[in-house]
C-alpha positions in Angstrom: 0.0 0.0 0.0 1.5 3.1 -1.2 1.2 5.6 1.9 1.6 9.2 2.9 1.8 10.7 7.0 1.3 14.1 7.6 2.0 15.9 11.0 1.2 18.9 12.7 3.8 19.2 15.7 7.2 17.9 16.2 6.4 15.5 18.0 3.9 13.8 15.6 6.9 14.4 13.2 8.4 12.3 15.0 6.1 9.4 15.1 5.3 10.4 11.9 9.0 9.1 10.4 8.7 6.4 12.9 5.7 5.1 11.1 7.1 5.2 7.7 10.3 3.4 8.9 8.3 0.4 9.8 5.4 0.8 7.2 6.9 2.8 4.0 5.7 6.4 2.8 6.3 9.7 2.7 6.3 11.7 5.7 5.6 16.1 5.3 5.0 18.4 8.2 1.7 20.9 7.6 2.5 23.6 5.3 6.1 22.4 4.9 5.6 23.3 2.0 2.5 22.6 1.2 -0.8 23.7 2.9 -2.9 21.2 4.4 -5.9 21.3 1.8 -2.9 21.3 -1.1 -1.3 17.9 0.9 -4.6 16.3 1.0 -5.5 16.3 -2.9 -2.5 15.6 -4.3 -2.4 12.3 -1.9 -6.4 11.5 -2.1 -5.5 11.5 -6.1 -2.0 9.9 -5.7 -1.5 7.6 -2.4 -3.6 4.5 -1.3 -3.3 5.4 2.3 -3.2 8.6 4.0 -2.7 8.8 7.7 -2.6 12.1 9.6 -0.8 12.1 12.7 -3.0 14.7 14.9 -6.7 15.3 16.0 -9.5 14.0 14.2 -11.2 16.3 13.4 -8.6 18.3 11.3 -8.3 15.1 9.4 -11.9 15.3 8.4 -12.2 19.0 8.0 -9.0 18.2 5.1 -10.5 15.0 3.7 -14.6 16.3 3.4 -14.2 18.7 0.1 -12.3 15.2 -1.3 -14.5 12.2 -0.6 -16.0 10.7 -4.0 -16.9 7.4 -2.9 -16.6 4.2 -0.9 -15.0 2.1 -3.5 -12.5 4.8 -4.8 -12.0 6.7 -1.9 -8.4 5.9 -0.2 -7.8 4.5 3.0 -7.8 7.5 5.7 -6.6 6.8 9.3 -5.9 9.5 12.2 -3.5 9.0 14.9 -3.0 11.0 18.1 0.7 12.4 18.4 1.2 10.7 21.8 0.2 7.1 20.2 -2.7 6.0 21.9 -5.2 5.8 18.9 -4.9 4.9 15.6 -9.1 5.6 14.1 -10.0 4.6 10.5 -11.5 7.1 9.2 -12.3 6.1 5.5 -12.1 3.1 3.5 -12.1 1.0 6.0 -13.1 -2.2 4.4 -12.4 -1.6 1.1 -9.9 0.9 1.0 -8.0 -1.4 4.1 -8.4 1.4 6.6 -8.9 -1.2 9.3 -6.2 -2.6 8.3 -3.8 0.1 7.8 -4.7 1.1 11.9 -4.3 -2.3 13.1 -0.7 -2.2 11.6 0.0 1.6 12.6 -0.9 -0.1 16.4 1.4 -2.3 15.9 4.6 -0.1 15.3 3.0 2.1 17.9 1.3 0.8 20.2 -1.4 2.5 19.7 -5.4 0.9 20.4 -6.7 0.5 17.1 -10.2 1.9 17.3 -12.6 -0.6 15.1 -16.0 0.9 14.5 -17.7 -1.5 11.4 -20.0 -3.3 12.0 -19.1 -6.7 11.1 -16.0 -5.8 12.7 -17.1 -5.3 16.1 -19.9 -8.1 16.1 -17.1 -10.7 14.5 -18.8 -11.2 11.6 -17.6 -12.2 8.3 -16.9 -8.8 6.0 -17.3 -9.8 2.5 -15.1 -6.7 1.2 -12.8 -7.2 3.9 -12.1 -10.5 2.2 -12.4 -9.9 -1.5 -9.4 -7.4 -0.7 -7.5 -9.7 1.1 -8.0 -12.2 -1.7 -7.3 -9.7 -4.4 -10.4 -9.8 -5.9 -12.2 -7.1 -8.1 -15.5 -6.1 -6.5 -17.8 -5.5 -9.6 -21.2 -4.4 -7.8 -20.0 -2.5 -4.6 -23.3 -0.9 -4.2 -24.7 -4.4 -2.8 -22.0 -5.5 -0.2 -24.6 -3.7 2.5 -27.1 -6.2 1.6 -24.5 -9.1 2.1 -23.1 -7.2 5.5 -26.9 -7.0 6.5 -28.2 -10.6 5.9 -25.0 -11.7 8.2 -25.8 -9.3 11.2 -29.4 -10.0 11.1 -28.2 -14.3 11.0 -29.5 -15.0 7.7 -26.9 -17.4 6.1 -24.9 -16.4 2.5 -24.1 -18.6 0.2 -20.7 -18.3 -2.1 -19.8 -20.3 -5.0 -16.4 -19.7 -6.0 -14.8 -21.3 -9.0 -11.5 -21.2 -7.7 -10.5 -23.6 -4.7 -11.3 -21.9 -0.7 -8.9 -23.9 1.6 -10.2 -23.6 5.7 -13.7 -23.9 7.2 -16.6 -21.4 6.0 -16.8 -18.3 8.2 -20.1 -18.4 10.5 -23.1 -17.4 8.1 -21.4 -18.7 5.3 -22.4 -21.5 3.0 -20.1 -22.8 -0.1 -21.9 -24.0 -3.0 -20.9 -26.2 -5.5 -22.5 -23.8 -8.4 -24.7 -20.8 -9.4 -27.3 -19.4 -8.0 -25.1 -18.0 -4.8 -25.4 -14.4 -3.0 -21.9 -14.0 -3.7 -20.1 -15.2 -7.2 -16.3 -15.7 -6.9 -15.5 -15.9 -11.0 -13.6 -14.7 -14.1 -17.6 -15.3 -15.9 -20.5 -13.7 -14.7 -22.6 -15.6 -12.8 -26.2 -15.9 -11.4 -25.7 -13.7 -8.2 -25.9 -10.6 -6.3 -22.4 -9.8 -5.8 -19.3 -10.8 -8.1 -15.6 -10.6 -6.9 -13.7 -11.3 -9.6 -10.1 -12.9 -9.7 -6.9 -11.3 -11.8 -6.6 -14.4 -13.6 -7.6 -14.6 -17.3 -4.9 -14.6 -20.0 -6.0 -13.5 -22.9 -4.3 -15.6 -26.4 -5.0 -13.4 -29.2 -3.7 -13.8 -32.8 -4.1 -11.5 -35.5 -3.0 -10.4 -39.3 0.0 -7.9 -39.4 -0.6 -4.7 -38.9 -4.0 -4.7 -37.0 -4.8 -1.6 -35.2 -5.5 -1.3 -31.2 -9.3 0.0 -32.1 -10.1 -3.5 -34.0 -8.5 -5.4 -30.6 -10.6 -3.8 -28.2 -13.9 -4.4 -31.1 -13.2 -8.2 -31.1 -12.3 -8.1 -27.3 -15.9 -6.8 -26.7 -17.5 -9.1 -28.7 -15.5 -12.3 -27.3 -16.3 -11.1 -23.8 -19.9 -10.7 -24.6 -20.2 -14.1 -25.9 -18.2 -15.9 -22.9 -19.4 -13.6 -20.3 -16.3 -12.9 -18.6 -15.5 -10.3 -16.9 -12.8 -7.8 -18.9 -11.7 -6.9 -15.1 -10.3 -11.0 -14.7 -7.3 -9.9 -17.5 -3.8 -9.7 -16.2 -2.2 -11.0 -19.5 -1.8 -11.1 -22.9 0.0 -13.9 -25.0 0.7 -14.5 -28.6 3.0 -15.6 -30.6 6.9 -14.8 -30.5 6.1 -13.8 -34.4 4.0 -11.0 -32.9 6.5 -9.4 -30.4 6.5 -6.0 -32.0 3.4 -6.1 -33.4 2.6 -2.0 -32.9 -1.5 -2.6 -32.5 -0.8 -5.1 -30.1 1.4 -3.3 -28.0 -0.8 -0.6 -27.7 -3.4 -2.6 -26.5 -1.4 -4.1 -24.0 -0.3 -1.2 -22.6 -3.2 0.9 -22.7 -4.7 -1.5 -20.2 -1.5 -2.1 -18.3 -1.6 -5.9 -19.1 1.4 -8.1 -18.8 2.6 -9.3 -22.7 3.9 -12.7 -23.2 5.5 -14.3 -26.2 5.8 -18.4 -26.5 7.7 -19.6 -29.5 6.1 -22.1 -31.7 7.9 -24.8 -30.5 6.8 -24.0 -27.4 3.7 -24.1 -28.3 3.2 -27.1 -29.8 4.6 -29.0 -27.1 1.7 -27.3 -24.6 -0.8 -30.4 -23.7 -4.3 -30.7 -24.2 -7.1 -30.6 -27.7 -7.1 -27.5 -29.9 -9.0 -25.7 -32.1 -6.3 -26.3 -35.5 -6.2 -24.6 -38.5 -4.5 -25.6 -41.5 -3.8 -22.3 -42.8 -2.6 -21.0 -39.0 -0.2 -24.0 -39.2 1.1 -22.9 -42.9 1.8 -19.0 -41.2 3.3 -19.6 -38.0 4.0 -23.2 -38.4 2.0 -24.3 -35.6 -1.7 -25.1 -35.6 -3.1 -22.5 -33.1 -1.8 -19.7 -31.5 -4.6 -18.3 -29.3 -5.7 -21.2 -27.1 -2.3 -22.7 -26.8 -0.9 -19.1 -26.1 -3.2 -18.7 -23.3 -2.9 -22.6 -21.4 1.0 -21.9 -21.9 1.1 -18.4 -19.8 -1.2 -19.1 -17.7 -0.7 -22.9 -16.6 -3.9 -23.3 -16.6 -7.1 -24.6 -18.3 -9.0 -22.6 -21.0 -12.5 -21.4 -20.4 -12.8 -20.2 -23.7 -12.0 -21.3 -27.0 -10.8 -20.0 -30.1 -12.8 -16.9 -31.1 -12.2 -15.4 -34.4 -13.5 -11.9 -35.8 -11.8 -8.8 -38.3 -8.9 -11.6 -38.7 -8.7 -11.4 -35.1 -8.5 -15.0 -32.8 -8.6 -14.7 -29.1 -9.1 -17.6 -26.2 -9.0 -17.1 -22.4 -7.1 -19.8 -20.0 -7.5 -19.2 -16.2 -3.9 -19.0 -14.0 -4.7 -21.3 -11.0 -5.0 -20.1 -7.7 -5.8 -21.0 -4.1 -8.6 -18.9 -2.2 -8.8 -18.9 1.6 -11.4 -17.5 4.3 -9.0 -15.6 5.9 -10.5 -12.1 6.3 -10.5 -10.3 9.8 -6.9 -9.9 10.2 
């Protein structure tokens, strides 16, 4: 987590560096150089964590004219100079405010002052976990229903297409398949709340010289008729023939997507039954590029096959991954 401390006094200077020795970060003193409202938005807009070591109420008086939303808003934590409290402020779930306190009690010793709900009645917290897991949260706006049902001790059910090692929290019942309150999924699924995995390589193949706007055109349409979720990308492969193909690139890095090249060789020898194609075999020399591209990077198992549009071919392999239930610390 990326974090910034601000301080008031010298003394919360102090703990202020103390803090970021043991937890990374910038430290700045108030209007040394910049003002406190100038501080605030640079770091809402550039950190992930922003604790302010001082009273509370300055640090929401800074914060209010910057608060957007739950689900974008960074994690905001205030600390008394003397050590005694570390409060989340924003973000706590999320954002890993609760978090980031517990850890500034630590170096501290500071009491970490918990105030969500399914925090302080020990109850499983859904976003709490998808971030711990890594996972995307896709409809945000219905975690309060999930929250809810589990204080008032109405049981959830998950279904999660990725293995979740440990015991089920209280409340919480795994299911083999959809229909679940909560999806865990690269596809989108028959529930009320998805939390989606980084874990879908993307194989693509394509003609020399196709642009970046014809990638994201097929990409829609091979989404759409998968339904996965464009948020489960972390990767692209292709290819070694493609390595400096200029559309490709661009697309690659426009999303911030890792880009991985197998040779044909390497390809071939990748196990399992493909979509082949005579003339893909006469071009490259081996008989498909997308779906073998993407079981090769990922190590994994396709979940969609070859899909070909605008002399574009993509297929999606999953990376595999181990889930837990670990969540409330």
């Amino acid at each position: 987590m990326k974090l910034a401390f601000l301080a008031f006094t010298e003394k919360g200077f102090a703990l202020a560096n103390c803090l970021a020795q043991a937890l990374g970060g910038t430290v700045a003193r108030c209007g040394k150089p910049e003002p406190l409202a100038e501080w605030t938005e640079k770091q809402f807009a550039d950190a992930e964590g922003l604790v302010f070591v001082g009273a509370v109420g300055i640090a929401v008086r800074a914060i209010a004219p910057f608060i957007e939303n739950k689900w974008t808003d960074p994690a905001v934590v205030a600390v008394d100079e003397r050590a005694q409290f570390a409060i989340p402020l924003l973000s706590g779930h999320l954002g890993g405010a609760n978090s980031l306190a517990r850890a500034v009690s630590q170096v501290c010793g500071a009491q970490a002052v918990i105030t969500t709900a399914t925090d302080v009645n020990g109850v499983f917290a859904v976003d709490e976990w998808a971030r711990r897991q890594g996972l995307e949260v896709m409809e945000p706006q219905h975690i309060k229903v999930i929250s809810g049902n589990l204080l008032a001790g109405k049981k959830v059910t998950v279904y999660s297409s990725c293995p979740v090692e440990g015991e089920c929290p209280q409340g919480v019942e795994l299911m083999t398949a959809p229909p679940a309150h909560v999806a865990v999924s690269v596809g989108k699924e028959d529930c009320l709340l998805s939390l989606v995995p980084r874990i879908l390589v993307l194989g693509v193949g394509c003609r020399k010289g196709t642009t970046q706007a014809v990638l994201e055109e097929v990409l829609e349409h091979f989404l759409r008729e998968n339904r996965l979720w464009r948020e489960a990308i972390c990767a692209v492969a292709t290819i070694d023939l493609k390595k400096e193909e200029p559309g490709l690139l661009d697309f690659c890095r426009f999303h911030g997507w890792e880009f991985h090249t197998c040779t044909g060789e390497e390809l071939e020898r990748v196990p399992g039954e493909f979509t082949s194609s005579a003339f893909v075999r006469q071009v490259t020399g081996v008989d498909n590029v997308c779906e073998r591209s993407a079981v090769a990077v990922s190590g994994g198992s396709l979940v969609a096959r070859k899909f070909a549009a605008e002399g574009v071919t993509m297929a999606a392999a999953v990376k595999p991954i181990r889930l837990d239930w670990r969540w409330d610390r």
